[in-house]
C-alpha positions in Angstrom: 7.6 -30.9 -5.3 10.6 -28.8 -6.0 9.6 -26.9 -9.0 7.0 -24.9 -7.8 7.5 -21.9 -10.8 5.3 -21.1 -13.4 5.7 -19.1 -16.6 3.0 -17.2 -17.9 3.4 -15.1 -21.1 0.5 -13.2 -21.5 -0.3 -11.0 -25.2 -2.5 -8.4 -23.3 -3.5 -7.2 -26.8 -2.6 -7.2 -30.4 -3.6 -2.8 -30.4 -1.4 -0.8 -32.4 -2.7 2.7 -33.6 0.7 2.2 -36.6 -0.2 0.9 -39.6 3.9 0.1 -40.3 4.3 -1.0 -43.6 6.7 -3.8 -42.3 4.0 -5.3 -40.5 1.8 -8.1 -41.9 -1.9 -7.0 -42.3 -3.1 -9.6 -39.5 -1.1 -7.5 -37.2 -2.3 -4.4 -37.6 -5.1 -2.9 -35.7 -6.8 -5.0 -32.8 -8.8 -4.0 -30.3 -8.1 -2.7 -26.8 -10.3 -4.8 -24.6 -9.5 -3.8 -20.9 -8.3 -1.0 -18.5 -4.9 -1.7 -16.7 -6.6 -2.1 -13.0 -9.0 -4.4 -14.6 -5.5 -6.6 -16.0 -4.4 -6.1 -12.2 -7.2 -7.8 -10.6 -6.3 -10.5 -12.9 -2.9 -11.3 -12.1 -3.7 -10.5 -8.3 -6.1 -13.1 -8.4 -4.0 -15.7 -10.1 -0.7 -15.0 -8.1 -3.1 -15.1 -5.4 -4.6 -18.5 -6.3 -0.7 -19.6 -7.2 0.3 -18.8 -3.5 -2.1 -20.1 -1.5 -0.9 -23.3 -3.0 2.9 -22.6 -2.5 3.5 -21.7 -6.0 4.7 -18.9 -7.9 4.3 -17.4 -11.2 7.2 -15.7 -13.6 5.0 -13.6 -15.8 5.7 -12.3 -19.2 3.3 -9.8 -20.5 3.8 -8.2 -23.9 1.1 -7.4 -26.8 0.4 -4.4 -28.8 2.3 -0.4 -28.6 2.8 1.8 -25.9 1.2 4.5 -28.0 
């Protein structure tokens, strides 16, 4: 067992107050669903999950505009 890494990319939301006239329609708009602690608990509980079994997790998280 010597790759014990995993990658998660997470899209935490496809929000986005813009309306950019570059962007196609179906990327527009979206919904906020969730608070940041309430991401947090989240990934604590999964990295937690992850260690307890010797792993690790390289996460990625992207999705909508810091507006």
């Amino acid at each position: 067992m010597e790759n014990l890494k995993t990658t998660v990319f997470w899209a935490l939301s496809d929000f986005c107050k813009s309306e950019c006239y570059y962007c196609p329609i179906n990327s527009r708009g979206g919904a906020s669903y969730r608070t940041t602690p309430e991401y947090l608990r989240v990934i604590n509980s999964i990295s937690k999950t992850y260690a307890q079994q010797g792993r690790t997790i390289n996460w990625i998280i992207s999705g909508g505009e810091p507006l």
